[in-house]
N, C-alpha and C positions, 0 to 999 in steps of 0.2 A: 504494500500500500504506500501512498504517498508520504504516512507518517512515518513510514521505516526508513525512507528512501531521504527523509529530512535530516531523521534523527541519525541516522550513518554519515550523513553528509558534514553533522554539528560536531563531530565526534574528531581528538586530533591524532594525526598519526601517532604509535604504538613505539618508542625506539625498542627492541627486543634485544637487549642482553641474555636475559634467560627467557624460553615462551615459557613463563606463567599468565600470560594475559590476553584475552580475546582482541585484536585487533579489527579495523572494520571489515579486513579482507574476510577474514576467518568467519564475524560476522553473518554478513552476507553470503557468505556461502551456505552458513546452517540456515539462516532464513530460508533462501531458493529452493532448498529442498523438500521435498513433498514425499510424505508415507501415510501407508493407507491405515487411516481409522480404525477398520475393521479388523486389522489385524490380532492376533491372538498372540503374538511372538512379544515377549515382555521388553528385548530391547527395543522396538519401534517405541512398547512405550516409555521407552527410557528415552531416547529420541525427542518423542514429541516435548516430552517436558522437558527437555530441553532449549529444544526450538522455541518453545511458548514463554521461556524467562528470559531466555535474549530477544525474543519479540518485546516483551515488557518492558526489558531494560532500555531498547534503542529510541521504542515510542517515550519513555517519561524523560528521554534526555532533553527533548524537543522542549518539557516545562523548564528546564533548567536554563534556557536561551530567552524564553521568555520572563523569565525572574530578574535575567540582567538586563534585559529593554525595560522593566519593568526601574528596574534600580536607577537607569541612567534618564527616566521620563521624571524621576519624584523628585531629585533637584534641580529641575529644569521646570517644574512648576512652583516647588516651595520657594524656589529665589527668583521669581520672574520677576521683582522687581530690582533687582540688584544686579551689579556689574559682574561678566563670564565668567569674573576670577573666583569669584565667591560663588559662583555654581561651578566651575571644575575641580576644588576641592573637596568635595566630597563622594564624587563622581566614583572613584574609582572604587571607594568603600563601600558604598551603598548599594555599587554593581556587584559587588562580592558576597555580600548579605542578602541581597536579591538569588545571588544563581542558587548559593543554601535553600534559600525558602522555595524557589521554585523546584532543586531538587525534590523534596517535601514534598511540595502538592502533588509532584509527577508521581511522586511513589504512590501516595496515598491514590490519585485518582487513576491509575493506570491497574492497579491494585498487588502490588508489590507489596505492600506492608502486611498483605494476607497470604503473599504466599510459603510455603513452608518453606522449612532454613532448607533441607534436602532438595530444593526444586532452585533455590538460589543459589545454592553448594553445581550444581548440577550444570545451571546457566553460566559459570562463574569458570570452569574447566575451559584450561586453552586446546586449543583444534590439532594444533601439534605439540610433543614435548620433545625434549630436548634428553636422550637419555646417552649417558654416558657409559659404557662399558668401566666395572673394575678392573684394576690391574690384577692376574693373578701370578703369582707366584711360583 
């Protein structure tokens, strides 16, 4: 949908030292992929709940872009009548406080805050790892 296609776009590239971390590529790749419902094979539904916490994750980033448009409009009205210097002071603070609270709504309205730790544990797994052979002996 259009809100994934955002909220991947909001998202900033990944440096990978180690892959512990989903990047947008990895992302969208688990989104595009489609398995069937119906299935009765338990990892599809490992899968899907998968899929469905990084769908969750990528849509409520979207609020966290709008928490800081949000931040950077309220001293831009609160000091409307005052000179630009006294509204870009606090600009950058309040955009900070803003992407927090809009993280927040995101989670809460996108409905993250309900979903179980196992299904965020799950969403949260990077797409490839990084495994090292021990040395033996």
């Amino acid at each position: 949908s259009w809100m994934q296609a955002l909220g991947l776009m909001g998202m900033a590239p990944t440096l990978h030292l180690a892959y512990n971390r989903n990047d947008t590529k990895d992302m969208r790749a688990v989104l595009t992929k489609k398995y069937d419902a119906m299935s009765a094979n338990p990892i599809v539904e490992i899968l899907m709940t998968r899929q469905e916490s990084i769908r969750k994750q990528v849509v409520a980033h979207n609020f966290m872009w709008v928490g800081v448009a949000v931040g950077v409009a309220l001293p831009f009205w609160s000091f409307r009548k005052y000179d630009w210097k006294a509204k870009a002071i606090p600009i950058p603070f309040i955009a900070y406080g803003g992407s927090w609270v809009g993280r927040i709504v995101g989670d809460i309205a996108i409905g993250r805050t309900g979903e179980y730790s196992r299904d965020q544990f799950l969403g949260s797994l990077p797409a490839k790892q990084l495994y090292v052979l021990p040395e033996t002996e």
